[in-house]
C-alpha positions as CSV (number, residue, x, y, z in Angstrom):
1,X,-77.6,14.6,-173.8
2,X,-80.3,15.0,-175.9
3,X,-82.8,11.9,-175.6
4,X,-84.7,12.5,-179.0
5,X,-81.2,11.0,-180.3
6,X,-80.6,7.1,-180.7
7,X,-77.7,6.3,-178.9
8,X,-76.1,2.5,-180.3
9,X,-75.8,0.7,-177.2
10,X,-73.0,-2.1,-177.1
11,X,-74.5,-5.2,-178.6
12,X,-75.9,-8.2,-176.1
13,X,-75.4,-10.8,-178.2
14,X,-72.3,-9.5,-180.4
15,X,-71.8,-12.3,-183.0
16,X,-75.3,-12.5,-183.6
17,X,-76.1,-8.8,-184.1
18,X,-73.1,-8.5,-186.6
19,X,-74.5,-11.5,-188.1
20,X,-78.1,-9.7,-188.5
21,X,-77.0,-6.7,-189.6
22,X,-75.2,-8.3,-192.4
23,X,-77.5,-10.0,-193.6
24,X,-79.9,-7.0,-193.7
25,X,-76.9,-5.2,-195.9
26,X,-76.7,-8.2,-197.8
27,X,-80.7,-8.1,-198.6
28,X,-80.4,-4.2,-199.3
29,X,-78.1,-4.6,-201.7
30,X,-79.4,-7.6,-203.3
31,X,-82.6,-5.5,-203.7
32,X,-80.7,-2.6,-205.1
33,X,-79.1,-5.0,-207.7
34,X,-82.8,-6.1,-208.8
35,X,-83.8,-2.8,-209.5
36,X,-85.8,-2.3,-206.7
37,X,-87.3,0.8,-206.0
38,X,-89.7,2.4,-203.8
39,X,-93.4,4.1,-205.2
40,X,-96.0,6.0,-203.4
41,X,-99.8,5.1,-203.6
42,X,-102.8,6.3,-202.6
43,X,-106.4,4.8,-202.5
44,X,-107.7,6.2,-204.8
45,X,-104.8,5.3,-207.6
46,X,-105.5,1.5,-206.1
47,X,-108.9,1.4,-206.9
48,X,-108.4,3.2,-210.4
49,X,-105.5,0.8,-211.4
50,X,-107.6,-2.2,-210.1
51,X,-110.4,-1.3,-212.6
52,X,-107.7,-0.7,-215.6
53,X,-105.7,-3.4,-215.0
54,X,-107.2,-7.1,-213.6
55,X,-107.2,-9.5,-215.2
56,X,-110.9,-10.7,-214.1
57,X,-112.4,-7.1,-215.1
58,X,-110.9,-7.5,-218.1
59,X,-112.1,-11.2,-218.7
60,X,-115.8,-9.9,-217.6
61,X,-116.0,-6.8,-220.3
62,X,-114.6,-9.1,-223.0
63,X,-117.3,-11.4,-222.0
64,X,-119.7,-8.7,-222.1
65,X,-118.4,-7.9,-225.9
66,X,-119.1,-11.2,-226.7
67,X,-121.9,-11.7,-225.6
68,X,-123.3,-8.4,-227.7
69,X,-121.6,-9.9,-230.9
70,X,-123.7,-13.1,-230.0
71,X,-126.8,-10.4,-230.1
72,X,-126.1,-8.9,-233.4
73,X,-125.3,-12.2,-234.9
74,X,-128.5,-13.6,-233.8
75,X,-130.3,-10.3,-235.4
76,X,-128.9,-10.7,-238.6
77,X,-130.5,-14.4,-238.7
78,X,-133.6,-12.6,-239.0
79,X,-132.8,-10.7,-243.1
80,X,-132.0,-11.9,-246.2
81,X,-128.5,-13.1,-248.4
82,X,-127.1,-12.8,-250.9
83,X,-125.7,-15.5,-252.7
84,X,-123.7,-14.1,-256.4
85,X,-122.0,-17.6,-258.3
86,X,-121.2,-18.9,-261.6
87,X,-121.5,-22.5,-262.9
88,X,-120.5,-24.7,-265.6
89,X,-122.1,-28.0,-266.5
90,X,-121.4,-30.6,-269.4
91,X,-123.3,-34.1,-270.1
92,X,-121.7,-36.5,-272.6
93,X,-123.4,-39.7,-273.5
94,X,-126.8,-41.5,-272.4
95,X,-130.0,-38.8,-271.3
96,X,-133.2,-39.8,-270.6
97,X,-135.8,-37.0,-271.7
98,X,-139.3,-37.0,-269.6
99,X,-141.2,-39.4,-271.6
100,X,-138.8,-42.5,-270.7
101,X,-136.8,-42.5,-274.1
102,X,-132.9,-42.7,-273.6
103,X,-130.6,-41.2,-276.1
104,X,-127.1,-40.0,-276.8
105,X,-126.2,-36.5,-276.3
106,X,-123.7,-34.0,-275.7
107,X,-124.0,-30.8,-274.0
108,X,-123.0,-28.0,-271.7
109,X,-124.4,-24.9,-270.2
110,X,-122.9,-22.1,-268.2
111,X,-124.8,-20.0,-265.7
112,X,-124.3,-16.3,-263.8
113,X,-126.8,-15.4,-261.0
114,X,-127.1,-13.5,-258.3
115,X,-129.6,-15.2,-255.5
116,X,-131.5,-13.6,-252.7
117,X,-132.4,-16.0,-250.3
118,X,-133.8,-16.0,-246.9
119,X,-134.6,-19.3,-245.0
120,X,-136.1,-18.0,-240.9
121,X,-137.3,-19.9,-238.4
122,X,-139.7,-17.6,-236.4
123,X,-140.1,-19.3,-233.7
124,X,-136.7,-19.9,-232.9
125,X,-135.2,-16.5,-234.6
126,X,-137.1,-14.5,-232.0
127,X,-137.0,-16.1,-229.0
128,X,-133.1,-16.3,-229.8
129,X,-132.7,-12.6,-229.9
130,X,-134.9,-12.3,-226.7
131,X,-133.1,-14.7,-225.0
132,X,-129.3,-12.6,-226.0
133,X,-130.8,-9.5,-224.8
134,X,-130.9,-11.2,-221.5
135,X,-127.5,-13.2,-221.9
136,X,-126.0,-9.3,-222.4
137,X,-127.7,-7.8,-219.6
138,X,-126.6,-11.2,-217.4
139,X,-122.9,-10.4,-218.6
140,X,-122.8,-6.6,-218.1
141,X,-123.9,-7.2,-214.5
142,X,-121.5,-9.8,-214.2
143,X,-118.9,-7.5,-215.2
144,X,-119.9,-4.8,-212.7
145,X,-120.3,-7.6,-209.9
146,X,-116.6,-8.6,-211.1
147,X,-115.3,-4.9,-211.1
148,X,-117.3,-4.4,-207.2
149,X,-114.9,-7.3,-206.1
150,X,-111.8,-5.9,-207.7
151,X,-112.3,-3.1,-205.8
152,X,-113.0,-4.7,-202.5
153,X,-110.1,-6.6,-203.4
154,X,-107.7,-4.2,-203.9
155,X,-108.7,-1.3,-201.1
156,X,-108.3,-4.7,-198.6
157,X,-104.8,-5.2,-200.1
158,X,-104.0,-1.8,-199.3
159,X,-105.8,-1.6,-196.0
160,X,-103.1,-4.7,-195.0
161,X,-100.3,-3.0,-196.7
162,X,-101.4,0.1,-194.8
163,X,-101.2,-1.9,-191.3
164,X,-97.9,-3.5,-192.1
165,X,-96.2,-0.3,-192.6
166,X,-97.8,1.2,-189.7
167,X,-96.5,-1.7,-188.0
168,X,-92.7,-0.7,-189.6
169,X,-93.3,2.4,-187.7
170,X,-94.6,1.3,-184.4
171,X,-91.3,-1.7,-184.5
172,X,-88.8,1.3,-185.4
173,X,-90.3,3.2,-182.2
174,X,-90.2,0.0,-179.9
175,X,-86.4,0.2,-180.8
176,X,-85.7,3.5,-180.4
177,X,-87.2,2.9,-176.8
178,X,-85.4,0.4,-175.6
179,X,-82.4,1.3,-177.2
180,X,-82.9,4.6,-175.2
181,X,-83.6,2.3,-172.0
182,X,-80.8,0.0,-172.6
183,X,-78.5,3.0,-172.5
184,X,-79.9,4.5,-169.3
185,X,-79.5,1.3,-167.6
186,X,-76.1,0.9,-168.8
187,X,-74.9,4.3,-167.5
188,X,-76.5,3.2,-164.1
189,X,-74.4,-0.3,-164.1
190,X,-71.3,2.3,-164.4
191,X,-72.6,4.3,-161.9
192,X,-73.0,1.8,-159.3
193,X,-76.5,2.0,-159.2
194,X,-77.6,-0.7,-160.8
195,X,-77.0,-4.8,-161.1
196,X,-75.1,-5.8,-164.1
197,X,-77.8,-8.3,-165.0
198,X,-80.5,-5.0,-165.6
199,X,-78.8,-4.4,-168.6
200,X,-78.9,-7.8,-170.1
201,X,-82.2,-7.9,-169.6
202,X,-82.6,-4.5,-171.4
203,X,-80.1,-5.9,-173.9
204,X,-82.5,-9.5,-174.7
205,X,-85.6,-6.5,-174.7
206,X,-84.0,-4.5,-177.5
207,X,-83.1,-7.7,-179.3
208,X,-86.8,-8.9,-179.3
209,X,-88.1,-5.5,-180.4
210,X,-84.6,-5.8,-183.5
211,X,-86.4,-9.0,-184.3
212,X,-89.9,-7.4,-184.5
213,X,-88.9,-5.0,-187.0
214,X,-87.2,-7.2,-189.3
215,X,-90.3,-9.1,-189.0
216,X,-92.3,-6.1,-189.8
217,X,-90.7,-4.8,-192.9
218,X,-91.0,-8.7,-194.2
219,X,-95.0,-8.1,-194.1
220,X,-94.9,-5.1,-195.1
221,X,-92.9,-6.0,-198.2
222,X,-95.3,-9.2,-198.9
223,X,-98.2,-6.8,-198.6
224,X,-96.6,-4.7,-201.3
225,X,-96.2,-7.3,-203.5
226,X,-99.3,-8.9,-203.2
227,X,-101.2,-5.8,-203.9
228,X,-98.8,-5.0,-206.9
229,X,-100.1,-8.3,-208.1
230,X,-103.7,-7.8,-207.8
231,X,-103.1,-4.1,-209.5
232,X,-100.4,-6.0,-212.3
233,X,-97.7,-3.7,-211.3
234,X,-93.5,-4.7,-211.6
235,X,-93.2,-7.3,-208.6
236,X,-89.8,-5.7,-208.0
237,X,-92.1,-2.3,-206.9
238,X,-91.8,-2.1,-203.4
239,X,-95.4,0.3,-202.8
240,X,-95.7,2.5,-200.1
241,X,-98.9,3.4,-198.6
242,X,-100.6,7.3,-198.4
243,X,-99.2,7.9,-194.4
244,X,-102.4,9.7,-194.1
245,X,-104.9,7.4,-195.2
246,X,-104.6,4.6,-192.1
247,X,-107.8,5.8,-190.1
248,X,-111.0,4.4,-189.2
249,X,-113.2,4.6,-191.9
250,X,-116.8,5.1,-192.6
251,X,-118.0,3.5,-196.0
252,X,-121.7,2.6,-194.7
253,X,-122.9,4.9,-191.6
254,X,-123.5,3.0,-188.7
255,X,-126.5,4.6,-187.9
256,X,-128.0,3.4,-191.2
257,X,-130.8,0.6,-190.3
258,X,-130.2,-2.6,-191.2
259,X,-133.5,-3.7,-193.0
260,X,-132.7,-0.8,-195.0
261,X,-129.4,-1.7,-195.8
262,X,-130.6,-5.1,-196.8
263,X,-133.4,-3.5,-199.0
264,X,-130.8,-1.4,-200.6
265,X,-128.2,-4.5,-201.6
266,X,-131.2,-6.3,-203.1
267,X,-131.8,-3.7,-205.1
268,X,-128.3,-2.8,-206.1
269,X,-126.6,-6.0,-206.3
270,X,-125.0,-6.4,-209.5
271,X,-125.6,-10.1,-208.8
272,X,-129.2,-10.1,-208.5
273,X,-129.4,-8.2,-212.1
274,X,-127.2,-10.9,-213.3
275,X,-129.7,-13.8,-211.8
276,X,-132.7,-12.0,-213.0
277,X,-131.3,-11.8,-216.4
278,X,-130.8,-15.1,-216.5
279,X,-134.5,-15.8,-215.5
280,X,-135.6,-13.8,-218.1
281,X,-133.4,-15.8,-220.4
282,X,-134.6,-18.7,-219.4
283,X,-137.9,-17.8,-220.0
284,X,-137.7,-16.3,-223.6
285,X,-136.3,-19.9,-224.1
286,X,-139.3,-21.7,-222.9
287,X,-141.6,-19.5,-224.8
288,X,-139.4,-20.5,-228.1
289,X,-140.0,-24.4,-227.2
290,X,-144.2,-23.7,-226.5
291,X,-145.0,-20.7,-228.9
292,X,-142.2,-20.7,-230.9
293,X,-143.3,-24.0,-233.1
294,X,-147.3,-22.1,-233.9
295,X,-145.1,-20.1,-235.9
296,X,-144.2,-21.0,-239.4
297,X,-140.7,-21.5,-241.3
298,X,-140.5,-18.7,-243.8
299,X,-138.6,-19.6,-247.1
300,X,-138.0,-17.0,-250.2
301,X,-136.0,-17.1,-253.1
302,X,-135.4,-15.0,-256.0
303,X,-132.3,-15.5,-258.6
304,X,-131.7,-13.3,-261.2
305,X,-128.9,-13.9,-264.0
306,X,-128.0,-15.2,-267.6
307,X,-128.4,-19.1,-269.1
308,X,-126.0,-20.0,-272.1
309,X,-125.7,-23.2,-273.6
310,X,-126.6,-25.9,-276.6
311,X,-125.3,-28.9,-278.4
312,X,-121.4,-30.0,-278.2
313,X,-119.8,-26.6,-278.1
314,X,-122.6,-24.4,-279.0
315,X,-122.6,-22.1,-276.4
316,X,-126.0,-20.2,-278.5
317,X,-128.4,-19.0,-277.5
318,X,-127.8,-16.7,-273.6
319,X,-130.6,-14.7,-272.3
320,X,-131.4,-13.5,-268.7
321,X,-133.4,-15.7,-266.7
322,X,-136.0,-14.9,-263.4
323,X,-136.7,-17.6,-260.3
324,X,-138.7,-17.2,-257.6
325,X,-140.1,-19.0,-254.7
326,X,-141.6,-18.6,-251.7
327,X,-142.9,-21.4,-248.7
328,X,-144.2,-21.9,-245.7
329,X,-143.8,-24.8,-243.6
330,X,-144.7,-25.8,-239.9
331,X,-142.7,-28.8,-237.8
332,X,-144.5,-31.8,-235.9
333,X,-142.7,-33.9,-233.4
334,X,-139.0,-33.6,-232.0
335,X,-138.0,-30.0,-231.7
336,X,-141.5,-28.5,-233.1
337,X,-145.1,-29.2,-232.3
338,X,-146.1,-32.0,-229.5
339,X,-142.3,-31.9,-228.5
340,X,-142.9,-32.3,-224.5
341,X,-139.7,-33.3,-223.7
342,X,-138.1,-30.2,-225.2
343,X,-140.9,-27.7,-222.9
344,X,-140.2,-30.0,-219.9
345,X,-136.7,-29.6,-220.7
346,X,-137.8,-25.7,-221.1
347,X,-139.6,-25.7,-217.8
348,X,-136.8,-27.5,-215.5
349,X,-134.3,-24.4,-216.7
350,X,-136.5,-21.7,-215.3
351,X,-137.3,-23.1,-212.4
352,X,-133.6,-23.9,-212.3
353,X,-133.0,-20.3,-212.8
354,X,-135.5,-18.8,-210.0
355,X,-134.5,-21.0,-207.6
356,X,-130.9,-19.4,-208.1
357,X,-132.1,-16.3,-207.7
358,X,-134.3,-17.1,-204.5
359,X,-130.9,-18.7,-203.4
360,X,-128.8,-15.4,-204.4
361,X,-131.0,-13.2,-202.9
362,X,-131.1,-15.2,-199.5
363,X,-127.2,-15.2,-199.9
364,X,-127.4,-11.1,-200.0
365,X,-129.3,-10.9,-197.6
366,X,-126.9,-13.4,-195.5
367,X,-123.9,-11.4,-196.4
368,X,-125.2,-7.7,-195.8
369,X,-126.1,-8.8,-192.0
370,X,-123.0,-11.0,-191.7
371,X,-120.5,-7.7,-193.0
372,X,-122.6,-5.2,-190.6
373,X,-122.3,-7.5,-187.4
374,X,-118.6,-7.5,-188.1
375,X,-118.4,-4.3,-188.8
376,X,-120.2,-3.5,-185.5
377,X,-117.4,-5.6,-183.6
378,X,-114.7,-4.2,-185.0
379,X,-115.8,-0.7,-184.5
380,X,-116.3,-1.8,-180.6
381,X,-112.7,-3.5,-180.4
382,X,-111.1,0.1,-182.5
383,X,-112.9,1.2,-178.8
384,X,-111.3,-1.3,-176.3
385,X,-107.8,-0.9,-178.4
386,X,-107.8,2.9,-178.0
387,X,-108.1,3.0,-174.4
388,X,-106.0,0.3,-173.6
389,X,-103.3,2.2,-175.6
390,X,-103.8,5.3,-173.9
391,X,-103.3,3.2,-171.1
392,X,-100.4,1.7,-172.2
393,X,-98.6,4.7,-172.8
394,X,-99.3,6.2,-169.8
395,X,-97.9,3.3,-168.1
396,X,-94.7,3.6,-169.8
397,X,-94.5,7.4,-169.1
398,X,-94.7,6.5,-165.1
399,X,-92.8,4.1,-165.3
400,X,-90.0,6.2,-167.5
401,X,-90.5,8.7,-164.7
402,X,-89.5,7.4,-161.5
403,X,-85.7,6.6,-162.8
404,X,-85.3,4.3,-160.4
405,X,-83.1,1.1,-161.6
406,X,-83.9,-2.0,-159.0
407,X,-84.4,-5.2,-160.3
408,X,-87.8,-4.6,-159.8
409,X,-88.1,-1.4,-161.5
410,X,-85.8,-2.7,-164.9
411,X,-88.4,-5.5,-164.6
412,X,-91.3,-3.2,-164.8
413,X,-90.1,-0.9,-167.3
414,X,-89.3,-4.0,-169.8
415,X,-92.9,-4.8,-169.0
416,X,-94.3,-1.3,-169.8
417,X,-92.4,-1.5,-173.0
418,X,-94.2,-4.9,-173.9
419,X,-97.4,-3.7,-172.9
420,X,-97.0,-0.5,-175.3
421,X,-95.5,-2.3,-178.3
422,X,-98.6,-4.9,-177.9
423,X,-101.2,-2.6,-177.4
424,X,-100.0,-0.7,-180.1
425,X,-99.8,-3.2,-182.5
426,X,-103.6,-4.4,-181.6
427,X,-104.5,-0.8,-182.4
428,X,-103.6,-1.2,-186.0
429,X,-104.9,-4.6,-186.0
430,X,-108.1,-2.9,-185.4
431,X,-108.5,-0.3,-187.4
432,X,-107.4,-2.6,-190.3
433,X,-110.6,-4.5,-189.4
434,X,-112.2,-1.3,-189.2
435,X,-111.4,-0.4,-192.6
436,X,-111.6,-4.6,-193.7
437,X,-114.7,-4.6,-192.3
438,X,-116.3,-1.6,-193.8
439,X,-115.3,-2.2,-197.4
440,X,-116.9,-5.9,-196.9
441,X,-120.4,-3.8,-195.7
442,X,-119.9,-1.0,-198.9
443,X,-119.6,-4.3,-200.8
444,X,-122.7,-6.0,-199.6
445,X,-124.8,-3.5,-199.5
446,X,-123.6,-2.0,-203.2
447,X,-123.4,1.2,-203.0
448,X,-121.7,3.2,-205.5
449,X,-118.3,1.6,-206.7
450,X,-115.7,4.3,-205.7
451,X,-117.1,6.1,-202.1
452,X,-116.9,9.3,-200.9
453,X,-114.2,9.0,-197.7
C-alpha cells in the first residue's frame, strides 16, 4: 500500500468527530453562502495597496493639501483687491452745512466705482508665509512618516498571515502523520502484535493534531482579515499569501555598523524633517512678534467711478470722480511694539519645539538600537529553531524506522510526532520574527520605502 496516500482511520472518539466535521461543513458552506472567495497576494501588491488605500495616508496627503492652500492663501494677503459697487443715498429734512447753520433739504445721490485697495501688515504678512512654508514641509514629512508606517504595517500583517498559513501546512502534515501512524498501529492490534490501548493512544494523538488544524486555519483566516482591513479590501476576501515569499529576510544587512545605522535614521527620518520644520516654524513666528512690529502697516486706496445727484429728484449733474490714498502706520503696545508677553510667548514655542526634536531624535536613536538588538535575537533563535528541527525530524525518521509497536515504542513515536509538530511550528515562529523584526529595523533606520528583497 502506498504510504504517500491518507488512509481514514476509524474514528477514536466517534460522536465527537462526526460532530466536528459537521460543523466544519456547516462553516464551509456558510462561507460559500457569504460569497466568500479565496485571492492570491504578494508583498509587493500589500505594500502598493497599503499606500493607495489607508485611510491614515490618505488623511496625511489631504493634510499636506491643506496645508499648501493655507500657503497660497497666506501669499495672496500680501496684493491688492478689488472692490467694484454701486450706491444709492437720499437725505430728507434737517442738514447742517459746515458753518453750524441747520436747514431743510432734500436730496439723493447715486454712485458707481470700482476700488483698489490693499491694507498689509508687513510684519505679520511675512513672517506668516515663512512660517506656512514650514507648516507644509512639517506636513509632507508627516505624510511620508505616515506612509513609512503603513507600510511596516502592512508587510507585518502579511508576515503573520504568512506564518498562519504556513502553520495550515505544517497542522495538515501532523495529520497526515499520525493518521498514517494510527493506521500502522491499528493493523498491528489485528495482527497480534500490539496492545489494543496503542491505538487509542494513536487515536487521542491524531485528535490533538485534528484540533491543531482547525485551530490553524482560524488564525490564518483572522490574519487574512485583519490585513484586508489595513489594505480596505472586502472582509469576506479570504487572502492567501505568495507560498514563496515566507523566508528569512534581509531588509538591513547585519553586517551594517550600528553607529552607522543610527547616523543614517537621523538623517532620513521623515520624523525628524517633520520636528525640524516645526522649529523653523516656530522661529519665523518669533521673528514676526520681535521684527515684525519695526515694520510698518501699509494702506493704499484708489476708487475710480461716476457721482450723480442734486435737489429732490434731480439726478443732474454725473461726472467721473478720482480718490486716492495712501498711509502708513506703526503699532505700540499689545500685539506690536514693547509687547513682551507676546515674544515670551514667542520664545517658550521654540524652545518648546527644539526640545521636541532633541526628544525625537533621542527617541530615533532609541528605536534604531532597540529594532537591531531584536533583530540580532531573532536571527540567533531562526539558528537554534533550525537545528532543533533538523533534529526533530531525524528523530521521527528513527523512530518511524525501527517498526517496532511496544508500549514503549507507540509511546516514543507519539513523542517524536510532538517534538516535530513543536519544533516545526517554533520554526515559523521565528522566521516571522525574522521578517517582523527586520521590517521594524528598515523602519527605524529609514531606508527607502519599498526595499529591494
Amino acid at each position: 500500500m502506498n504510504t504517500d496516500e491518507r488512509q481514514t482511520p476509524r474514528p477514536p472518539f466517534r460522536g465527537t468527530r462526526r460532530l466536528l466535521l459537521s460543523f466544519a461543513t456547516l462553516a464551509a458552506v456558510a462561507g460559500s453562502r457569504l460569497g466568500a472567495e479565496s485571492q492570491s497576494i504578494d508583498l509587493a501588491t500589500v505594500l502598493r495597496l497599503a499606500g493607495a488605500r489607508n485611510l491614515s495616508v490618505a488623511m496625511a496627503r489631504e493634510r499636506v493639501r491643506e496645508a499648501r492652500g493655507q500657503l497660497e492663501q497666506d501669499r495672496r494677503q500680501l496684493f491688492p483687491w478689488l472692490g467694484p459697487g454701486i450706491g444709492y443715498r437720499r437725505h430728507d429734512g434737517n442738514l447742517q452745512d459746515i458753518a453750524g447753520n441747520v436747514f431743510d433739504a432734500s436730496k439723493q445721490s447715486g454712485t458707481a466705482a470700482v476700488t483698489l485697495q490693499a491694507q498689509l501688515d508687513l510684519g505679520d504678512s511675512i513672517y506668516r508665509v515663512l512660517a506656512s512654508k514650514q507648516a507644509v514641509r512639517a506636513t509632507e514629512a508627516e505624510a511620508a512618516a505616515s506612509g513609512r508606517d503603513t507600510a511596516a504595517a502592512a508587510a507585518a500583517a502579511y508576515v503573520e498571515l504568512s506564518r498562519a498559513e504556513a502553520g495550515v501546512a505544517v497542522a495538515d502534515d501532523s495529520l497526515r502523520i499520525s493518521d498514517e501512524f494510527l493506521r500502522q498501529v491499528r493493523q498491528a492490534v489485528e495482527s497480534g502484535i500490539a496492545f489494543a490501548g496503542d491505538a487509542q493512544r494513536a487515536e487521542v494523538q491524531s485528535g490533538r493534531n485534528e484540533s491543531l488544524r482547525i485551530k490553524a486555519r482560524e488564525e490564518a483566516r483572522v490574519a487574512s482579515g485583519r490585513l484586508a482591513q489595513l489594505l480596505r479590501l472586502p472582509p469576506v476576501l479570504e487572502l492567501k499569501p505568495a507560498p514563496g515569499e515566507f523566508v528569512p529576510l534581509v531588509l538591513v544587512p547585519a553586517n551594517r555598523a550600528l553607529d552607522s545605522l543610527v547616523a543614517a535614521a537621523l538623517a532620513r527620518r521623515p520624523e525628524l524633517r517633520r520636528n525640524e520644520a516645526q522649529v523653523a516654524a516656530a522661529r519665523a513666528r518669533r521673528d514676526g512678534a520681535t521684527k515684525g512690529p519695526w515694520l510698518p502697516t501699509v494702506g493704499a486706496q484708489t476708487a475710480m467711478g461716476g457721482l450723480a445727484g442734486g435737489r429732490n429728484g434731480d439726478f443732474g449733474k454725473a461726472d467721473d470722480f478720482q480718490e486716492y490714498g495712501v498711509s502708513l502706520s506703526w503699532r505700540i503696545g499689545p500685539g506690536g511694539l514693547g509687547d513682551r508677553s507676546r515674544i515670551r510667548t514667542a520664545d517658550s514655542r521654540v524652545r518648546l519645539a527644539e526640545l521636541a526634536l532633541e526628544r525625537e531624535r533621542d527617541a530615533v536613536a532609541a528605536a534604531v538600537i532597540e529594532a537591531r538588538t531584536r533583530a540580532d535575537a531573532a536571527a540567533g533563535q531562526l539558528g537554534v529553531a533550525s537545528r532543533t528541527l533538523a533534529a526533530a525530524d531525524r528523530l521521527l525518521e528513527l523512530t518511524r524506522a525501527r517498526r517496532e509497536f511496544g508500549v514503549g515504542a507507540v509511546l516514543e513515536a507519539i513523542d517524536a510526532e510532538r517534538e516535530l509538530a513543536r519544533a516545526r511550528g517554533e520554526h515559523l515562529r521565528a522566521i516571522a520574527d525574522v521578517n517582523r523584526t527586520q521590517w521594524e529595523l528598515w523602519q527605524a533606520v529609514g531606508d527607502d520605502p519599498l526595499p529591494e528583497r
